[in-house]
N, C-alpha and C positions, 0 to 999 in steps of 0.2 A: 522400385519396380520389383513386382515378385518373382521368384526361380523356376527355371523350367529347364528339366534336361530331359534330353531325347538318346534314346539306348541304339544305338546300330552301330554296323560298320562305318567306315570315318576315314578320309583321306588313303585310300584304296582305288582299285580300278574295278569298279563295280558299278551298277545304275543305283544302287540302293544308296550307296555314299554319298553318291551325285545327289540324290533325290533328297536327303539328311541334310548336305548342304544348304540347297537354296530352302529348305525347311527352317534352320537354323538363323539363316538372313533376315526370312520374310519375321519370324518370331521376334525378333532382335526388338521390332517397331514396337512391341509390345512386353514385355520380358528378360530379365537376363535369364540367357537362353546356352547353356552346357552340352556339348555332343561328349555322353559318355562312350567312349569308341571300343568296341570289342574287338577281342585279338583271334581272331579269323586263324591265326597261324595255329593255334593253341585250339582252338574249340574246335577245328578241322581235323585234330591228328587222333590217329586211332592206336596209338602207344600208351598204355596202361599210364605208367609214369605223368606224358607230359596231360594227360587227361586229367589227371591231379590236379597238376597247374592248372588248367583251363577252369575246373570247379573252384579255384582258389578264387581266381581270374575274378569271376562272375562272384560272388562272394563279396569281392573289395569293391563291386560294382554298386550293390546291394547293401554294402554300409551306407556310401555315399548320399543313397537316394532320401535320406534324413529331413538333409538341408533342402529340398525341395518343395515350392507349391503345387508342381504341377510334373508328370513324366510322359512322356512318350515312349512305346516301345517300338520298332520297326520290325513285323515280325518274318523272316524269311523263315524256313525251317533248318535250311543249312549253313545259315549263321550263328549257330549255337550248337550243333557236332552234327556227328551222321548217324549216330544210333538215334533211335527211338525213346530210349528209357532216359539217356544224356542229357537229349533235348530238354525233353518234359522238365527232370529235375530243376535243370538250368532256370528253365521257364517259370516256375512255381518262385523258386529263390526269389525272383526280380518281382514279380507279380505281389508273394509276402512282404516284401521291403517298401511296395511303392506309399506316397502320401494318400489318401483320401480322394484326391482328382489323377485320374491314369486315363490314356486314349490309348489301346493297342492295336495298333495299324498291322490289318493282315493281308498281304502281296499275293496270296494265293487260300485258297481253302477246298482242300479235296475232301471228297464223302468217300467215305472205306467200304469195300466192294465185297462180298464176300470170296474166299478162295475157290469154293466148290462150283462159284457161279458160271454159267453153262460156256462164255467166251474166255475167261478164265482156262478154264481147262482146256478149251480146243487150243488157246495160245499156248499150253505147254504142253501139250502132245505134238504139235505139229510146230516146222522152223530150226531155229536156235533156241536150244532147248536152255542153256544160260542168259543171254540175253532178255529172254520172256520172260525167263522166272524174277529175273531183275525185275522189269514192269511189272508184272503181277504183282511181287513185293511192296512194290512203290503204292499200287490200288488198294493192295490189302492191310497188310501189318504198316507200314510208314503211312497213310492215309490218316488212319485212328489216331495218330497224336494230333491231332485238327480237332477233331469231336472233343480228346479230351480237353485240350487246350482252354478251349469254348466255353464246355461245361466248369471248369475251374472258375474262371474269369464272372459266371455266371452264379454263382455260388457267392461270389466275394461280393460282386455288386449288390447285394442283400443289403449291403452296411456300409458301401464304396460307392462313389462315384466314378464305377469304373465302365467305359466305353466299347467297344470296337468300333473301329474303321476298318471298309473295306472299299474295292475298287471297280465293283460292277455290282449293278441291279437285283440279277440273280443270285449274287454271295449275299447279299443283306436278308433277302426273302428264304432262301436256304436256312439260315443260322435263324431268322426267328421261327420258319416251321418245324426243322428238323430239332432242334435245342429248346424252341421256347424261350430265346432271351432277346427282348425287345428292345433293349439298349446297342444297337448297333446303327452304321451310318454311312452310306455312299457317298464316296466325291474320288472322281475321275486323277489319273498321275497326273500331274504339272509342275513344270521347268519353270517354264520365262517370266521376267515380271514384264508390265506394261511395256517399260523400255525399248525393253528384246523382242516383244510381239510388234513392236511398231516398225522396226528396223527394215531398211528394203536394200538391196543390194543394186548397185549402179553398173552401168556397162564399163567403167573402168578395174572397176572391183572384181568383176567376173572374166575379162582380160587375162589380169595379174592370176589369175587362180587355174586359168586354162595353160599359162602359161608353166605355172609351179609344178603340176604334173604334164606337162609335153605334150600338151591336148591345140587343135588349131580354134578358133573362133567359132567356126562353123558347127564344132564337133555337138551333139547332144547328150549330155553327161546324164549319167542311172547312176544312184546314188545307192548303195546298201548300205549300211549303218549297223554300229552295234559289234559284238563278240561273234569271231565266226565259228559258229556251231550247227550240230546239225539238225535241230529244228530250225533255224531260219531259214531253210530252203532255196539258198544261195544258187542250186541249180539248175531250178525254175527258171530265175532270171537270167543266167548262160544260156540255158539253151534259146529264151525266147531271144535275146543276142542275135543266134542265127538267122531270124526271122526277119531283123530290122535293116537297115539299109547302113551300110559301111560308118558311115558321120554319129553314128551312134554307137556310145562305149560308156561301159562300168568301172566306176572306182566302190572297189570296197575298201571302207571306211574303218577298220576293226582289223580286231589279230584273236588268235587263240586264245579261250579263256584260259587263267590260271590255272584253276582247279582241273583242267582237263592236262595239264603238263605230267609227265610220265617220264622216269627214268630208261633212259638206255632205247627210247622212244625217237626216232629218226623225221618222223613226220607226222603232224595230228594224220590219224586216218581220213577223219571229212575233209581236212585240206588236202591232202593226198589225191583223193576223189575230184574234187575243183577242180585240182591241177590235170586231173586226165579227161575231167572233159572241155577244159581249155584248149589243152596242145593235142587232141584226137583229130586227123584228117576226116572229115567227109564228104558223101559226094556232093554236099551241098556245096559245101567249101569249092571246090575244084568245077565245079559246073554251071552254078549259078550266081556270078559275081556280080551282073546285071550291070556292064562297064568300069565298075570298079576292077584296079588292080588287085589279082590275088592275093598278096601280102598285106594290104588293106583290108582285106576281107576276113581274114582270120582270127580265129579265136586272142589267140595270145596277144595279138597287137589291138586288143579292144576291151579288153581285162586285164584290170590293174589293182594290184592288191596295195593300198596306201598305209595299212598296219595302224595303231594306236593313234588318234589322236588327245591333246588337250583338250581342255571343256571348251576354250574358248578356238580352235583351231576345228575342234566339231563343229559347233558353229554357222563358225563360215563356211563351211563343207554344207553345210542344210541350206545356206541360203545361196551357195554360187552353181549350185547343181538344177537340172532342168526337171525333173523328176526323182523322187522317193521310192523305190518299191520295198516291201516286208512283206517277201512269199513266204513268211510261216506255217510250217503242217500246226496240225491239232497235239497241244501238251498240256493240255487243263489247266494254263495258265489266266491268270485274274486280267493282268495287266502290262502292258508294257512300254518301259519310260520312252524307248525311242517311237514308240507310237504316237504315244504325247507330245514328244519334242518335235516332231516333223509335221504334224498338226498345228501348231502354236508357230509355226516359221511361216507356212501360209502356203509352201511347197506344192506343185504339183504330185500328188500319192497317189500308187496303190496298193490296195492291201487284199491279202490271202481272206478267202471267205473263212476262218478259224470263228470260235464262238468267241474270243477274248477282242475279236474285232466285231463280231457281233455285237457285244456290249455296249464298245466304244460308240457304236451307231446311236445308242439311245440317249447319249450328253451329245454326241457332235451327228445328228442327221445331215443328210444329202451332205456330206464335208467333205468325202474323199470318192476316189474310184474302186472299184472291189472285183476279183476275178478268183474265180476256186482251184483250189488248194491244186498245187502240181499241173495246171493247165497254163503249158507255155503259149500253145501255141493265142490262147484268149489275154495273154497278156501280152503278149507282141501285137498283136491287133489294136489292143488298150490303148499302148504306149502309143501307137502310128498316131489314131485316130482320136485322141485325147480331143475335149471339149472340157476348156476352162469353166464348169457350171457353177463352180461348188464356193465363189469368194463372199457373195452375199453371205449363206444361209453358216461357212463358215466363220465368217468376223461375227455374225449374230450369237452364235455358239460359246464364243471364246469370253463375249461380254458377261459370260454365266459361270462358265467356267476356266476359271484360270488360277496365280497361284495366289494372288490377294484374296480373291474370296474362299481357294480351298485352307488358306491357314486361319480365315475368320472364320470360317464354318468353324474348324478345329477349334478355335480359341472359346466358342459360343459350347461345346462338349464339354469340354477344359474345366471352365469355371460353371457347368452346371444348370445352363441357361437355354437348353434342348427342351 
């Protein structure tokens, strides 16, 4: 069998590791298959010294790739530092070192904004005048290592059989109008293989699960998923909370990201935020219990933070729960895995109208329910009046897209045969 290694992070608490793994598996059938794992701790830190290391790091990465037929790159941008200039370098290293067949899989692709430009500058005259400049930053100057990225990669496949992958419609059509490089290729995130998309959860199963967190039978469990941060719009679905009838409660399924952990830091700020408008009295609360007991009726006994789980402890959390929701604001993101993974479970969802769900509409049409961005009160309505439409046209979707045929697509790039 011939070699294949795949460059990401690796046995970490990340979607990306996750998504490397069963990457790694489905490859296996075809390949011996290498996760070259990057050291996150070192390519994260911004100390002259250990940044050293990190260029070493990536260096001994880039001997490796020798013995290879074939490489995968995973490309996040803050998985190889936080500057601009780091990255690029990093990037170029691994891109010079690859064999002859390379797929560079990109998780997001921003267009760089000019500074001067007119929303631009009202976002830094007007607000938190740090904060903005932060996104602004991110628009402007951190944007362009995407372009250049691109055009490197583009440059090389002159002589290479070198790829991109990406994960929506729009990033493909982008990168060949704005670049002019036609080697690039769409196919949607995915988790499960056939197994796991067939799996159905039993009424004893979902018992035992209501039981593990102190839930009664009756109760109707909301599912949030993922790292809790503050574009998933964890909010959203609190307040719509209020809206629903007492039998109805939220486990969030996730803890703090890493990268957000801060010394001398008492409580994430977005979790801080949660937490007050969990335990806030209002008159809703106190006036409108509609027979239910008041302490039934409150926040805090219908919100339940469950913290980190395992892959396969997620899981079961996706299939023993009655509904999905991912209120996401707008982050110009491509993609995202637990979009995928609560898709592929077969879950009742909804999702925030964001364009990275827009996307997902054009692989998986009529599949989910969709409510706009920070509208609690349309997604308390949703959740009430939910109508199971979406299992035809979603089993039909999954027969297209899943992860047997996203690693044979990949494998048909691979070797050449696009």
């Amino acid at each position: 069998m011939k070699k294949m290694a795949i460059i990401s992070s690796y046995n970490e608490l990340c979607g990306n590791a996750t998504y490397t793994e069963v990457l790694r598996k489905e490859f296996s059938k075809y390949y011996n298959v290498d996760v070259l794992a990057l050291r996150t701790d070192l390519l994260g830190h911004r100390n002259r010294r250990v940044s050293r290391l990190a260029d070493t790091h990536i260096k001994e990465i880039a001997k490796k790739l020798k013995g290879y037929d074939y490489v995968n790159i995973q490309f996040e941008a803050g998985l190889y530092g936080t500057a601009r200039q780091d990255i690029i370098r990093r990037i170029k290293w691994l891109i010079d070192a690859c064999p002859y067949n390379m797929t560079f899989t990109m998780h997001r692709v921003d267009i760089a904004e000019s500074i001067f430009d007119k929303g631009n500058l009202k976002q830094l005259l007007y607000g938190n005048f740090f904060k903005n400049l932060k996104n602004v930053r991110q628009k402007t100057y951190m944007a362009k290592l995407y372009q250049i990225v691109i055009l490197y990669i583009k440059k090389k496949a002159e002589k290479k059989n070198y790829n991109i992958i990406v994960h929506t419609k729009r990033e493909k059509k982008n990168i060949q109008q704005l670049y002019g490089f036609e080697k690039v290729y769409d196919f949607p995130i995915t988790f499960m293989n056939e197994k796991m998309r067939k799996r159905k959860s039993d009424e004893k199963e979902r018992e035992l699960f209501r039981r593990k967190y102190g839930l009664n039978f009756e109760d109707k469990i909301i599912g949030l998923f993922g790292f809790v941060s503050e574009y998933k719009g964890h909010e959203t679905a609190i307040r719509a909370l209020k809206l629903l009838p007492a039998e109805y409660k939220i486990i969030i399924f996730g803890s703090q990201h890493p990268m957000s952990i801060m010394q001398n830091t008492k409580v994430d700020p977005y979790i801080d935020q949660l937490i007050h408008i969990i335990t806030e009295d209002t008159e809703y609360e106190k006036n409108n219990v509609k027979g239910k007991a008041d302490k039934e009726q409150k926040l805090e006994n219908r919100v339940f933070f469950a913290g980190s789980l395992g892959d396969e402890e997620f899981i079961d959390a996706l299939y023993c729960c009655d509904f999905a929701v991912l209120p996401y604001v707008e982050t110009n993101q491509s993609g995202s895995g637990i979009a995928s993974l609560v898709l592929e479970s077969k879950i009742k969802s909804l999702y925030s109208n964001n364009y990275a769900f827009f996307e997902l509409k054009k692989y998986y049409p009529y599949s989910f329910e969709s409510f706009d961005i920070g509208n609690y009160c349309e997604l308390a309505y949703k959740i009430l009046n939910y109508k199971d439409i979406y299992k035809d046209s979603l089993e039909e979707n999954l027969k297209i897209y899943n992860l047997e045929n996203n690693v044979l697509f990949q494998k048909k790039i691979l070797e050449g045969n696009m």
